[in-house]
SERO-4910 file (N, C-alpha, C, O; in steps of 0.05 Angstrom, whole numbers):
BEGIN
 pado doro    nc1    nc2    nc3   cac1   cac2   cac3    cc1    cc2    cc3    oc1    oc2    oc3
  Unk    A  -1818   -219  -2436  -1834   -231  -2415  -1826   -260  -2410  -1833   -273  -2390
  Unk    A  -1813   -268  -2427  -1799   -293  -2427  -1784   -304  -2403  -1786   -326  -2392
  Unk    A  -1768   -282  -2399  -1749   -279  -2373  -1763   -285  -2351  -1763   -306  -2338
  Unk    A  -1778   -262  -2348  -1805   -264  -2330  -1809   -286  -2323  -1800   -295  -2302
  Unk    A  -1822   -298  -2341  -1840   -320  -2340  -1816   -354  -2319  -1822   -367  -2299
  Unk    A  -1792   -356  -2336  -1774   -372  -2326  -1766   -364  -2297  -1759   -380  -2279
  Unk    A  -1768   -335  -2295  -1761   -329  -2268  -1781   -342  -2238  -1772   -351  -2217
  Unk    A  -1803   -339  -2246  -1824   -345  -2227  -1821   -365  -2228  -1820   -372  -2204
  Unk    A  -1818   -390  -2245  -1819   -415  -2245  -1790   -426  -2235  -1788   -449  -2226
  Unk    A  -1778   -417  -2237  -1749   -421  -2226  -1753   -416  -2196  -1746   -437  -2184
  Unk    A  -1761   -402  -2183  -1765   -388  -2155  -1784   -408  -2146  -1779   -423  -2127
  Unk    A  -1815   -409  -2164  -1834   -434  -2150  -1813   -465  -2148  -1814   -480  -2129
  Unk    A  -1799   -468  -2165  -1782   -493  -2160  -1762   -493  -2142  -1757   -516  -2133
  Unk    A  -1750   -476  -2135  -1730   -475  -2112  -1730   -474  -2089  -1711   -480  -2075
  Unk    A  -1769   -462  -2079  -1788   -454  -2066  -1789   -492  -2054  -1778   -500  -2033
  Unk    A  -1801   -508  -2070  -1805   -533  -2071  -1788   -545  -2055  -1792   -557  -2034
  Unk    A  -1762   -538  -2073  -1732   -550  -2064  -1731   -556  -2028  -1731   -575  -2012
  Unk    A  -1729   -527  -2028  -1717   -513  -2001  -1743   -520  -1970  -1740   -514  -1946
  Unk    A  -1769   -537  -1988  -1792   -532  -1967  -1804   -526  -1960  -1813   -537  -1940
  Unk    A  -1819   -497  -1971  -1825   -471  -1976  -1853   -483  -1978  -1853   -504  -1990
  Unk    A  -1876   -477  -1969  -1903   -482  -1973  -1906   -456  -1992  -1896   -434  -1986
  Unk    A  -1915   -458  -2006  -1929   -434  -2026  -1960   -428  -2019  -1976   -446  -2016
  Unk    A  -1966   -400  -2015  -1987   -387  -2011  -2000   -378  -2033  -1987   -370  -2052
  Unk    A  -2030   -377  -2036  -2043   -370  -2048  -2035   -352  -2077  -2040   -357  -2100
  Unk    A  -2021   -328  -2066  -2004   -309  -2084  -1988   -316  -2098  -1989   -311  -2122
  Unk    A  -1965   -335  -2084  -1950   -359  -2096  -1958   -365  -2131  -1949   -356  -2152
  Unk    A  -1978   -385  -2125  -1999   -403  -2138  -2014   -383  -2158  -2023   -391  -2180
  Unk    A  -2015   -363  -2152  -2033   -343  -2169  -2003   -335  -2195  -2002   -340  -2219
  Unk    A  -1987   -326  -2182  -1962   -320  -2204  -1954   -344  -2219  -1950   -346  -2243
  Unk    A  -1954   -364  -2200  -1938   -387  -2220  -1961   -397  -2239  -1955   -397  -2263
  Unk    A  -1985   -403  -2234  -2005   -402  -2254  -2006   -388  -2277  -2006   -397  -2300
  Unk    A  -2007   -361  -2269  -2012   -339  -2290  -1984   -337  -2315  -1982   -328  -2338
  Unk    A  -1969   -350  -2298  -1936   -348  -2319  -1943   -374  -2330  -1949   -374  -2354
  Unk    A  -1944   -395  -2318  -1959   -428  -2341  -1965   -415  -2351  -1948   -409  -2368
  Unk    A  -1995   -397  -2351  -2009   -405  -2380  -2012   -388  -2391  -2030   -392  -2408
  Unk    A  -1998   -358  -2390  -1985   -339  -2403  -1965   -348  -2429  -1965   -339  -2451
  Unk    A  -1948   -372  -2417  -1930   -381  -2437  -1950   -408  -2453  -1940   -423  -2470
  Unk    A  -1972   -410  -2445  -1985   -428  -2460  -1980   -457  -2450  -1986   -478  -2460
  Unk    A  -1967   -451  -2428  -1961   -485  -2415  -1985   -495  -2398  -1985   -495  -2373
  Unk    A  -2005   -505  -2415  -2027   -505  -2401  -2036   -529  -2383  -2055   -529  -2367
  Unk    A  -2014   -555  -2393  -2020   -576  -2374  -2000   -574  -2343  -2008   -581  -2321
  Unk    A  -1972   -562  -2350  -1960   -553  -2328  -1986   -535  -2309  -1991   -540  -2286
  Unk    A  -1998   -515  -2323  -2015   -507  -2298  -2037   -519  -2283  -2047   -511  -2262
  Unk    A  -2043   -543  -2299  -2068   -556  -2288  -2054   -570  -2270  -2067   -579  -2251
  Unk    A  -2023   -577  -2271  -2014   -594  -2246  -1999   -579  -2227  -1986   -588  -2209
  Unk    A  -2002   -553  -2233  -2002   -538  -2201  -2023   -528  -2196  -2024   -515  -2175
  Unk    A  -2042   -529  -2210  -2078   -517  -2196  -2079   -549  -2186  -2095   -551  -2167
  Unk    A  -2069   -569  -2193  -2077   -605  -2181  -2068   -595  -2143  -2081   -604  -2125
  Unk    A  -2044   -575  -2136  -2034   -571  -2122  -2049   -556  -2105  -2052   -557  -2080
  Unk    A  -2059   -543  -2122  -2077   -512  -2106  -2102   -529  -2083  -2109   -525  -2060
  Unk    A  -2109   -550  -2108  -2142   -566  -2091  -2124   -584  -2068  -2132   -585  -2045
  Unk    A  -2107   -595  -2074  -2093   -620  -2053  -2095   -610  -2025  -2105   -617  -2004
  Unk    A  -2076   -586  -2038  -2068   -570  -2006  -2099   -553  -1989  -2103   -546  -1965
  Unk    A  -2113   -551  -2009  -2134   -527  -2001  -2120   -502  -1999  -2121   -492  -1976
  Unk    A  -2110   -491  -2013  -2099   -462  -2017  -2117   -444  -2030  -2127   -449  -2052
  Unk    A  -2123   -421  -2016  -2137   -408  -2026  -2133   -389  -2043  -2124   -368  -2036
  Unk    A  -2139   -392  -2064  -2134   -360  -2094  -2161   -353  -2101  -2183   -362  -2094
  Unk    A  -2153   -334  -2120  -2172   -313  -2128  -2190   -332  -2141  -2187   -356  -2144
  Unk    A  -2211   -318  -2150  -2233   -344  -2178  -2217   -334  -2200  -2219   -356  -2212
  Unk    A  -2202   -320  -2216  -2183   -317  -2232  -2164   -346  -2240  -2161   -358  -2262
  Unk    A  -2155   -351  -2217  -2136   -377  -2223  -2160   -398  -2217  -2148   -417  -2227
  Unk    A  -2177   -406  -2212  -2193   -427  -2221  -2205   -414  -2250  -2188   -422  -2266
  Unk    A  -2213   -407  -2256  -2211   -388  -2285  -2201   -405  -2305  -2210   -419  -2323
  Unk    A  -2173   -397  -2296  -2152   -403  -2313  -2152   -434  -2308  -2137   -444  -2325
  Unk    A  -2161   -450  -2294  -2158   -477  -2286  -2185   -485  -2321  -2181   -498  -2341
  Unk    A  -2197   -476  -2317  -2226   -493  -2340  -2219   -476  -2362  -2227   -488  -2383
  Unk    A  -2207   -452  -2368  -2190   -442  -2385  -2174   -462  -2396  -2179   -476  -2416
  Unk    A  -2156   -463  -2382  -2126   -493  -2393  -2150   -519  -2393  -2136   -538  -2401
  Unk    A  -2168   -526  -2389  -2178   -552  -2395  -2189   -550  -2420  -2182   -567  -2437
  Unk    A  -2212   -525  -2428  -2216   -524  -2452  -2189   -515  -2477  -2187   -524  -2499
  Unk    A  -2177   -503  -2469  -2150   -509  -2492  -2135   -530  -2495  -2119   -534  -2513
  Unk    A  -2141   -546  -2478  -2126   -578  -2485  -2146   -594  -2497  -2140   -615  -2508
  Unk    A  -2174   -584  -2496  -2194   -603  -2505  -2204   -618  -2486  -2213   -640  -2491
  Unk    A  -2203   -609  -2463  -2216   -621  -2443  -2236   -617  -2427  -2237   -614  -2402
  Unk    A  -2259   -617  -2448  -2288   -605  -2443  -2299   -610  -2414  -2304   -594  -2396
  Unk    A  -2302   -643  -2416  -2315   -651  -2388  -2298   -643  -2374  -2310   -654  -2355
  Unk    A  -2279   -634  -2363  -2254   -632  -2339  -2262   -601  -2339  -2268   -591  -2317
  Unk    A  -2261   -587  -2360  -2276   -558  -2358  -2299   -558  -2338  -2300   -547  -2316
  Unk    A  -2312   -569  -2348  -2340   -572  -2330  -2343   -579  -2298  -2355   -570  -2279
  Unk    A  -2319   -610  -2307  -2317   -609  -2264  -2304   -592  -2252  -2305   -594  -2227
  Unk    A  -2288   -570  -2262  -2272   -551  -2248  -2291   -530  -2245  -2286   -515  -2226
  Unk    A  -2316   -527  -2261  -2335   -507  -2258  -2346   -515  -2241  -2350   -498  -2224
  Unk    A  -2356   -539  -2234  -2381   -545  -2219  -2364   -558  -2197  -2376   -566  -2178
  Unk    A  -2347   -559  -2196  -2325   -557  -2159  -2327   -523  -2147  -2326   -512  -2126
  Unk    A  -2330   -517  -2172  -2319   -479  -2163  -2355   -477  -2143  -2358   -467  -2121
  Unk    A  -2379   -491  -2160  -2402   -483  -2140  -2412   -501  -2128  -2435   -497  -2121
  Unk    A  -2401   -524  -2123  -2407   -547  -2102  -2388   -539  -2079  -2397   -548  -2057
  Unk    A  -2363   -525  -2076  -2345   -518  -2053  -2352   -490  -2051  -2342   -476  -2034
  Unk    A  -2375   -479  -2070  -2373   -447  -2056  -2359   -430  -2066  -2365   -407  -2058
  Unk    A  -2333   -431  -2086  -2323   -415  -2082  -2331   -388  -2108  -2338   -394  -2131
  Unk    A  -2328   -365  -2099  -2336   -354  -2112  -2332   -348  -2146  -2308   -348  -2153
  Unk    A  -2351   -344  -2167  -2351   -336  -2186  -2359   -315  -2197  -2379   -305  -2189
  Unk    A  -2346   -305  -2216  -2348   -291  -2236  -2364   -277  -2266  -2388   -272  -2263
  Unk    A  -2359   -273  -2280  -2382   -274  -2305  -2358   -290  -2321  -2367   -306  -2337
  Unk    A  -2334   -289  -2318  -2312   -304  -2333  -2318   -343  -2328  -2313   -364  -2339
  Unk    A  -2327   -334  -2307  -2328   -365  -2300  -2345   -374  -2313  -2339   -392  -2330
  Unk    A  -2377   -363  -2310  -2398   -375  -2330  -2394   -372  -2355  -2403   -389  -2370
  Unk    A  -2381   -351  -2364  -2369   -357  -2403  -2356   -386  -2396  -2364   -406  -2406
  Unk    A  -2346   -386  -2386  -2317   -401  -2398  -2336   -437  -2398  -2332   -455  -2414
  Unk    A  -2352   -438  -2377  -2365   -457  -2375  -2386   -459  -2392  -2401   -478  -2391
***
């Protein structure tokens, strides 16, 4: 899965390179490969990407956004990623309220 994982991130970077706006789906793979491989501050600075742009993904990858805050130890930042997820509306989960 290793391969995998370098592959998508190779592609989101080349993506970059070349000018490529990345779509939602995009953002959902390269996420899920961060923090699959445990690279959990790399994904918080492409979920930093996800909010900039307003790109829209699943509640899965905001998920995974207060997910990677609480594995870095980053309780309160857990919390504003929860309470962005229901001050902007966007939908949640039962994953979301665990995780929060």
């Amino acid at each position: 899965w290793a391969k995998d994982i370098k592959s998508v991130i190779g592609t989101f970077k080349q993506m970059q390179a070349d000018k490529v706006k990345p779509n939602g789906q995009t953002y959902a793979s390269v996420l899920t490969a961060l923090t699959t491989a445990g690279l959990w501050k790399s994904a918080l600075d492409a979920y930093s990407n996800v909010l900039e742009q307003r790109v829209s993904v699943p509640t899965s990858i905001h998920n995974m956004a207060i997910s990677s805050h609480l594995r870095l130890g980053e309780w309160l930042q857990a919390v504003k990623a929860y309470m962005r997820m229901r001050n902007e509306r966007i939908s949640q989960d039962i994953h979301s309220h665990c995780l929060a």
